[in-house]
C-alpha positions, -999 to 999 in steps of 0.1 A, spaced: 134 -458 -22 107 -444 1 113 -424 30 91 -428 62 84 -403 85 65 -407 112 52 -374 131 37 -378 167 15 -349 175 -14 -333 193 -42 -309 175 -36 -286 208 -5 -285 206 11 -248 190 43 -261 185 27 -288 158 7 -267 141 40 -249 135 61 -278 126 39 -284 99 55 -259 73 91 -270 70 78 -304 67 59 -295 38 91 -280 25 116 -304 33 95 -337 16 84 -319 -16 96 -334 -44 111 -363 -26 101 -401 -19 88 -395 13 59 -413 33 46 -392 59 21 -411 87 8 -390 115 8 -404 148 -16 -392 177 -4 -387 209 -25 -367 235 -10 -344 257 -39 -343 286 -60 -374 280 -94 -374 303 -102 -372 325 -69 -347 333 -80 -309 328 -70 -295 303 -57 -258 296 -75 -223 302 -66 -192 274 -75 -169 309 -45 -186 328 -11 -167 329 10 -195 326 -5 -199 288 -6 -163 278 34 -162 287 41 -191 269 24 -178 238 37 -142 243 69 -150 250 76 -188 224 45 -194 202 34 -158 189 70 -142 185 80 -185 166 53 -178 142 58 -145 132 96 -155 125 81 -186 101 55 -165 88 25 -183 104 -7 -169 113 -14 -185 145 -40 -173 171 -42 -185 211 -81 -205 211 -101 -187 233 -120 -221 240 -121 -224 275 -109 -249 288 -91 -263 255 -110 -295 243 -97 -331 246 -87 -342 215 -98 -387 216 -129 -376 198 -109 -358 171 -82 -389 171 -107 -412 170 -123 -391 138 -90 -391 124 -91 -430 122 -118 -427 103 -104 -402 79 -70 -424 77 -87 -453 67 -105 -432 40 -75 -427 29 -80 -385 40 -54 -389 71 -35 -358 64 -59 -337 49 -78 -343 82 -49 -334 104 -44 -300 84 -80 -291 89 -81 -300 125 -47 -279 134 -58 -248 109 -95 -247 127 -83 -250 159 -54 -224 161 -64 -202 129 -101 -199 137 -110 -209 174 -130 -237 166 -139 -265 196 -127 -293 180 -140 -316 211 -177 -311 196 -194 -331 175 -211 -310 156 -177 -291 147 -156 -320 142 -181 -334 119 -187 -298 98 -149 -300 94 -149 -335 80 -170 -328 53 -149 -299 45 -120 -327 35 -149 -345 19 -155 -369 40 -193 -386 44 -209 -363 74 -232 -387 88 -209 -418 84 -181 -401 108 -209 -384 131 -221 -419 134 -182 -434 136 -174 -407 165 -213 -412 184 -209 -447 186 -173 -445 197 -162 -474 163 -129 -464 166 -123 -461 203 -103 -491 200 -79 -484 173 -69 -453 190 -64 -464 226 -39 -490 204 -24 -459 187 -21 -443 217 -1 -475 238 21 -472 207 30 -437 213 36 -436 249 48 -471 257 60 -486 220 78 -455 204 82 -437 239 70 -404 228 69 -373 259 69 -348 240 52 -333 206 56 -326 180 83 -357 175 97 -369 142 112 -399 136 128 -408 101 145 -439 97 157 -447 129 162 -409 141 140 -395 166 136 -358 170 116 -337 194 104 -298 184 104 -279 154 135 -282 135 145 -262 101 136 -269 68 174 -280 61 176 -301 93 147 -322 77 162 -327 46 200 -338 56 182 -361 79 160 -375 48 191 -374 27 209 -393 51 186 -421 56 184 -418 18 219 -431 16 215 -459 46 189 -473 23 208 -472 -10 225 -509 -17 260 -512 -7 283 -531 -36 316 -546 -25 338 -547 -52 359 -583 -54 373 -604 -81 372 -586 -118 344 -567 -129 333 -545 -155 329 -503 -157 308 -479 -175 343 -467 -187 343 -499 -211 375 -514 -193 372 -548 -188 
């Protein structure tokens, strides 16, 4: 039986980027559906964060850089100043979803945003990096200029924060277990294996029945 897993996240938001790898470790092999969820963290018109301020360089100095290097992830603060909004990428991301290209999209946008420095609230690099996943470039530059999927990610967006309830990212919820923040490999498993056996069908035994032993 299949395994959903839904993961809320932002693409400037470290801490998903991050959470990224012992997902990929914990579902491998196994039955798993994974559906990314988008959630921003400072929708417009709120500003948005400034590599120059303090606050963000000791939150990186001091959680994201010394996080990474323990997992083994090249990570770098953006220097794009101020960080982008991200409803242009979400509402890219629609597009990508319904191409079926959801997740490679969501790789690309994290990986060019906190491995190379790219503004991903551009147009012109937000398309560039959907042709790298081989989506059509002018379709989604067209999708993103006339704002086609506005809609459907305003609707995502009500699910996150009024629905589901989501404050903070990166969130996972398997089954019916939410959990906030990066969480071990082996954490994600047990809670896959465990919903694993919720699903399985439960047999009560009554009456006389018959066993692989050949006792009848």
């Amino acid at each position: 039986m299949t395994v959903k897993v839904k993961v809320y996240s932002d693409y400037v938001c470290p801490f998903c980027f991050l959470a990224e790898k012992p997902l990929e470790e914990a579902i491998k092999g196994k039955d798993v559906e994974v559906e990314w969820m988008p959630f921003e963290l400072r929708p417009a018109p709120n500003a948005t964060l400034r590599p120059e301020d303090d606050y963000l360089q000791t939150t990186w100095s001091q959680s994201v850089y010394p996080m990474a290097e323990q997992m083994g992830i090249e990570i770098v603060l953006p220097d794009v100043s101020p960080q982008p909004h991200t409803h242009l990428a979400f509402e890219g991301f629609q597009y990508a979803k319904e191409k079926g290209k959801g997740t490679a999209y969501n790789e690309r946008m994290l990986k060019a945003f906190f491995q190379e420095s790219q503004d991903i609230g551009d147009v012109d690099v937000l398309t560039k990096l959907a042709g790298e996943v081989g989506l059509d470039e002018k379709e989604y530059r067209d999708a993103l200029e006339s704002r086609k999927y506005k809609e459907a990610h305003q609707q995502a967006l009500v699910h996150s924060y009024e629905e589901a309830g989501i404050t903070a990212v990166p969130t996972f919820v398997i089954g019916d277990t939410k959990i906030a923040g990066i969480h071990t490999k082996e954490t994600i498993e047990q809670l896959i294996d465990e919903e694993l056996q919720k699903q399985k069908p439960k047999v009560l035994f009554e009456g006389m029945a018959c066993g692989p032993d050949g006792f009848c």
